[in-house]
Rosetta silent file (secondary structure, phi, psi, omega in degrees, C-alpha in Angstrom):
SEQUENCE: XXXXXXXXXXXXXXXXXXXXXXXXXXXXXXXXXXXXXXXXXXXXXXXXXXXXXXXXXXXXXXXXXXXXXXXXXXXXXXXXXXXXXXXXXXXXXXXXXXXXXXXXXXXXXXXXXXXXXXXXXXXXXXXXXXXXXXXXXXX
SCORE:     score description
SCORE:     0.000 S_00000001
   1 L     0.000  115.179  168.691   -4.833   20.292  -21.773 S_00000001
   2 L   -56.729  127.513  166.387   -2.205   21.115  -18.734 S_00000001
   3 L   -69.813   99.902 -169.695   -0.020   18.627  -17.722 S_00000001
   4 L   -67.350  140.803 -170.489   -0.068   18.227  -14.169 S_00000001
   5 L   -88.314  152.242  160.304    3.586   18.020  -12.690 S_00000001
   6 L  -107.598  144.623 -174.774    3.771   15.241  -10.223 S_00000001
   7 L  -110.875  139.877 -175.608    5.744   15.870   -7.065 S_00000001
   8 E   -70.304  119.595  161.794    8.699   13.666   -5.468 S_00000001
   9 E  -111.432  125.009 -179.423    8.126   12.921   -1.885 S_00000001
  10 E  -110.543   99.566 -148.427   11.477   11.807   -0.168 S_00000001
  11 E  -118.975  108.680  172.049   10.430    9.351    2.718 S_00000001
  12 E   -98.804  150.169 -173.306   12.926    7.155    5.095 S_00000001
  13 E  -132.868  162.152 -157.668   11.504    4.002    6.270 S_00000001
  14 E  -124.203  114.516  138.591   12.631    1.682    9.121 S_00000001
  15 E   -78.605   88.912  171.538   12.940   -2.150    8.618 S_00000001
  16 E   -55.066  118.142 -167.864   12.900   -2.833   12.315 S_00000001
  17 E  -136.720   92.680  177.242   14.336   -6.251   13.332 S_00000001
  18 L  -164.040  132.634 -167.469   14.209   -8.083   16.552 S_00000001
  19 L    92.820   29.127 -176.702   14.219  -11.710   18.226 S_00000001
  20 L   126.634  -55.081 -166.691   14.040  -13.122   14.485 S_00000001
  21 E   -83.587  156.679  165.828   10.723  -10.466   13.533 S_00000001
  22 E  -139.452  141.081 -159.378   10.479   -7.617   11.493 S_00000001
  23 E   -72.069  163.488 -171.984    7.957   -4.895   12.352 S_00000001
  24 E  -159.863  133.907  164.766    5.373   -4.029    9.651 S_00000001
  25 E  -141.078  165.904 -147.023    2.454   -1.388   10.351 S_00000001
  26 E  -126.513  118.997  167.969   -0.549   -1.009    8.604 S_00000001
  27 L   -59.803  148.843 -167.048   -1.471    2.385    7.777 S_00000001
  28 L   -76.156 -148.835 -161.001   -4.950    3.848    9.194 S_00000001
  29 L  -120.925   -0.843  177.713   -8.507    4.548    7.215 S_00000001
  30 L  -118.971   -5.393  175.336   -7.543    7.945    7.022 S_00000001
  31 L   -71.609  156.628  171.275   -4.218    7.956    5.403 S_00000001
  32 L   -51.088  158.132 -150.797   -3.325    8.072    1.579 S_00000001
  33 L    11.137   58.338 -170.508   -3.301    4.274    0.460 S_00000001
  34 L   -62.824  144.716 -175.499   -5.179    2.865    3.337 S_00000001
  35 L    83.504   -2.253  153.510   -5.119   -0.516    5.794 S_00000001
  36 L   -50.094  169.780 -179.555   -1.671   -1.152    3.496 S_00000001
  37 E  -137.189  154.165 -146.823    0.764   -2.012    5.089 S_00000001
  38 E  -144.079  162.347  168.286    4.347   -0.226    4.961 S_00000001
  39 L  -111.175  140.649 -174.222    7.382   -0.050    7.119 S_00000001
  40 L   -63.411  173.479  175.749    7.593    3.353    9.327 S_00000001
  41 E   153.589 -151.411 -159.564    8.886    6.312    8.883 S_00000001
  42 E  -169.867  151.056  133.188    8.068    9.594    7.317 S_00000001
  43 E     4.625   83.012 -175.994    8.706   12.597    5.241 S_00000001
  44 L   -43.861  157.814  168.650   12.312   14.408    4.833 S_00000001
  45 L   -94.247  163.322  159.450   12.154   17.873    6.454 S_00000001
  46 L   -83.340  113.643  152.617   14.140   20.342    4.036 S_00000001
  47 L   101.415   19.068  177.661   18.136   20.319    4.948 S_00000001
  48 L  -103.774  135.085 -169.356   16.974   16.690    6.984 S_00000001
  49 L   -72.376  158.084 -151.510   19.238   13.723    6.313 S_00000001
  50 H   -86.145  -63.010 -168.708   17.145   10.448    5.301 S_00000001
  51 H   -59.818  -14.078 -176.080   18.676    8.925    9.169 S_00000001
  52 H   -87.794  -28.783  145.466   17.948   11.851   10.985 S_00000001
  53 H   -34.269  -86.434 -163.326   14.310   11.742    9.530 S_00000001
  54 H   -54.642  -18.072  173.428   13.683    8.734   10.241 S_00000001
  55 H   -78.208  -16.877  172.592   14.641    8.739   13.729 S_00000001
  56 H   -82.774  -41.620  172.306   12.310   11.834   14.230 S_00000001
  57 H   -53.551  -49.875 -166.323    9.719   10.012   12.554 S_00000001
  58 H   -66.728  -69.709  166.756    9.771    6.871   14.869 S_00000001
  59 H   -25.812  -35.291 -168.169    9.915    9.153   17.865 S_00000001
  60 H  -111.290  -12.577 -172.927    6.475   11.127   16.525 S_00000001
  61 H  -134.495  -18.046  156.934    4.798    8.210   15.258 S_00000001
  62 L  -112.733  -17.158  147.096    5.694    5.361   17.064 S_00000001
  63 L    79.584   64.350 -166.036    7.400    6.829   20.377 S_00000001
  64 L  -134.352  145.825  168.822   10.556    4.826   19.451 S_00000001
  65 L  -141.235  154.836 -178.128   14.407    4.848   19.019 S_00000001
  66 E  -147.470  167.771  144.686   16.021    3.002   17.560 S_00000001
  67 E   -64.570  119.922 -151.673   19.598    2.083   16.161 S_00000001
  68 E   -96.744  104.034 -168.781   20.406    1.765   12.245 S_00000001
  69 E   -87.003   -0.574 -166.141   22.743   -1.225   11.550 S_00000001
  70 E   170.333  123.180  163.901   22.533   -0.714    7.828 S_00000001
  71 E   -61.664  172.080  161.888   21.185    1.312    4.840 S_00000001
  72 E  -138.483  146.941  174.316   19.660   -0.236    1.953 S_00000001
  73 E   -83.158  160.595 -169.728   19.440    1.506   -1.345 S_00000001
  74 E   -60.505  170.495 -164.137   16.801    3.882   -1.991 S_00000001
  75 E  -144.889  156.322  175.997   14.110    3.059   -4.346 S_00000001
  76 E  -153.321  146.804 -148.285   11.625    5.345   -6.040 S_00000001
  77 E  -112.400  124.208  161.088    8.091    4.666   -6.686 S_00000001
  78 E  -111.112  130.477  129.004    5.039    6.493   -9.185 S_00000001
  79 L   -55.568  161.327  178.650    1.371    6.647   -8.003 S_00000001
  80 L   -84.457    4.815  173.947   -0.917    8.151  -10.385 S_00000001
  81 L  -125.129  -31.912  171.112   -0.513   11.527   -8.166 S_00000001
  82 L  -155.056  169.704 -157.151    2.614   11.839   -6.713 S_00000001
  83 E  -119.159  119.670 -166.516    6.428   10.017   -7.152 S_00000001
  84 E  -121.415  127.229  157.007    7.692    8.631   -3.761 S_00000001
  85 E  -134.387  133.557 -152.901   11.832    7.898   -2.894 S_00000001
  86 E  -109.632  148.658 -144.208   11.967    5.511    0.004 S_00000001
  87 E  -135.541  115.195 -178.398   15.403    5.911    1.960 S_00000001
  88 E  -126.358  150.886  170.176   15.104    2.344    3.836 S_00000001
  89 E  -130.005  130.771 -164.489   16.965    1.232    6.878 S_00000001
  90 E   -91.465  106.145 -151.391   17.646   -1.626    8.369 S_00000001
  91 E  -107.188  134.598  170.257   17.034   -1.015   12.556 S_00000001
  92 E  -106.594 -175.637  179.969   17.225   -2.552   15.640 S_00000001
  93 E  -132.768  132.922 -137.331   14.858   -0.913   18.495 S_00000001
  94 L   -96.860  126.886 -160.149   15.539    0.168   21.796 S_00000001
  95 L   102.013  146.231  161.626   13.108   -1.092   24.059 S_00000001
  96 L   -55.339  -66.786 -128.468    9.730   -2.723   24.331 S_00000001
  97 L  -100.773  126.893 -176.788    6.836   -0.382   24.646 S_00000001
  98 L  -120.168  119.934  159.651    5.566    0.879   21.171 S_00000001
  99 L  -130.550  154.998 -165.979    2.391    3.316   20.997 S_00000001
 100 L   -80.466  128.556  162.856    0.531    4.042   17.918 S_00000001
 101 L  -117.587  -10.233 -113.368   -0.112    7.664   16.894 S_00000001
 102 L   169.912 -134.018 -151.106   -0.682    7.271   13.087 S_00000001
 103 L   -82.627  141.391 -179.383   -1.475    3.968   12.072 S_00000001
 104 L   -54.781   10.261 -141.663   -3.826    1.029   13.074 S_00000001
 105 E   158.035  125.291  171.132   -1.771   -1.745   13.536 S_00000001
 106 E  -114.463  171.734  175.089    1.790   -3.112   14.027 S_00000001
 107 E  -161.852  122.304  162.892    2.399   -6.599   13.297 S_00000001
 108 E   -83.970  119.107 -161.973    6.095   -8.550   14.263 S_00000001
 109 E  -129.570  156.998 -178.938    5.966  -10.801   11.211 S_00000001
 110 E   -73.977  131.456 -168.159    8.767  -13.614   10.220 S_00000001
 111 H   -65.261  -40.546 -166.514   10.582  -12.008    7.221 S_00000001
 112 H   -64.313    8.997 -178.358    9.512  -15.382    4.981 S_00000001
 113 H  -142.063   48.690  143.446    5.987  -14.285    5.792 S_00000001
 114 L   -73.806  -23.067 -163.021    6.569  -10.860    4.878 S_00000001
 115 L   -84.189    0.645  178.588    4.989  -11.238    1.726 S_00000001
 116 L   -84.685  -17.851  161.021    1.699  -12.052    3.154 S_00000001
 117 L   -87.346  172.027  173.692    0.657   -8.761    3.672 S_00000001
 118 L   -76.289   73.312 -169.410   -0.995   -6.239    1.641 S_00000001
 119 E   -74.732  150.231  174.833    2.028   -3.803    1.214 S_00000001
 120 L   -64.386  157.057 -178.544    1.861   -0.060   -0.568 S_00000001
 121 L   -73.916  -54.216  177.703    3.264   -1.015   -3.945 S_00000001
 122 L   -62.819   -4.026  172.709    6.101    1.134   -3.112 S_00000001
 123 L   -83.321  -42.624 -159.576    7.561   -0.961   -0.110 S_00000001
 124 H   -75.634  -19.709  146.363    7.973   -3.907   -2.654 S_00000001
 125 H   -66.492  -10.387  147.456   11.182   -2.740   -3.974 S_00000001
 126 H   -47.898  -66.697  159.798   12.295   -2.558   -0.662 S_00000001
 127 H   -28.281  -29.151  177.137   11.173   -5.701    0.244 S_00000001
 128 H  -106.662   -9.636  176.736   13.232   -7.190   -1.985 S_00000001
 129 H   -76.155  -30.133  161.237   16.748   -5.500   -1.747 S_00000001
 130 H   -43.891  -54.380  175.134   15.919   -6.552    2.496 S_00000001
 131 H   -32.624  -65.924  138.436   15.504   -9.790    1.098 S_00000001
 132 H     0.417  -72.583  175.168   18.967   -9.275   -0.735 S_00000001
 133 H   -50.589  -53.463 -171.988   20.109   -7.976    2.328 S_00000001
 134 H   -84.522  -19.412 -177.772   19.651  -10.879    4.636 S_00000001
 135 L  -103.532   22.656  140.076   20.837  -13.899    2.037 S_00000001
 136 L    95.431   34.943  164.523   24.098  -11.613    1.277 S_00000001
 137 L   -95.357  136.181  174.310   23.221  -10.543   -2.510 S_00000001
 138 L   -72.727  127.199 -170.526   24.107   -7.797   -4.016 S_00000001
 139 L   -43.931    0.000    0.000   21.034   -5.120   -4.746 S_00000001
C-alpha cells in the first residue's frame, strides 16, 4: 500500500479589526471546506513573504488594503488531505467599500461572539492566540 505524502500549504490570514468588530468571511459552496467560516487571505506565492501575501490576497479577493498592526504566531493545521500553516495578522482596513470575489459572506462580528461561528478547524488556533492577543497573554 503507498503512502500518500500530504502537502503543506503556507496561507496568511487577516484578522481585520475596526470600530470594536472583527471581520470574518464565510467561504463559498464551491471552495474546499465549505459555508465555514475563516479569516481572509490566501496562499504564499514561492519567494512571497507571509505580509506581502496577504496584502495581495485582500486586494484579489476582497478589493482591500489594509495596514498590519501586529503578527501573531503561525499555527499549523492537518486535514485528512493536506497540512495547512496559517501566518495570521492582526489588520486594520483602509476604507469602507468591500466586494466579494471568492466567498459568500462577510460578517463584522464582536470578538466575544467570535466563537459563534462555524470556523475551518484550522482558524481555531488562531482564534485563540487573537484572543491572547487582545487580553495581553503570552501565546
Amino acid at each position: 500500500m503507498a503512502v500518500r505524502e500530504i502537502i503543506n500549504i503556507d496561507v496568511a490570514c487577516a484578522i481585520i479589526e475596526k470600530d470594536g468588530l472583527v471581520l470574518a468571511a464565510q467561504r463559498s459552496e464551491t471552495m474546499s471546506l465549505p459555508l465555514k467560516w475563516e479569516f481572509p487571505g490566501g496562499k504564499l506565492e514561492p519567494d512571497e513573504s507571509p505580509d506581502d501575501c496577504l496584502k495581495r490576497e485582500l486586494i484579489e479577493e476582497l478589493g482591500i488594503q489594509v495596514t498590519i498592526q501586529s503578527a501573531l504566531p503561525s499555527s499549523n493545521w492537518q486535514y485528512s488531505t493536506f497540512a495547512i500553516t496559517l501566518h495570521p495578522f492582526v489588520c486594520s482596513m483602509h476604507g469602507d467599500t468591500i466586494r466579494l470575489t471568492e466567498h459568500k459572506a462577510i460578517r463584522w462580528v464582536e470578538p466575544k461572539d467570535l466563537l459563534t461561528l462555524d470556523w475551518a478547524a484550522a482558524d481555531a488556533p488562531v482564534l485563540r492566540n487573537y484572543f491572547n492577543y487582545r487580553t495581553g497573554r503570552q501565546n
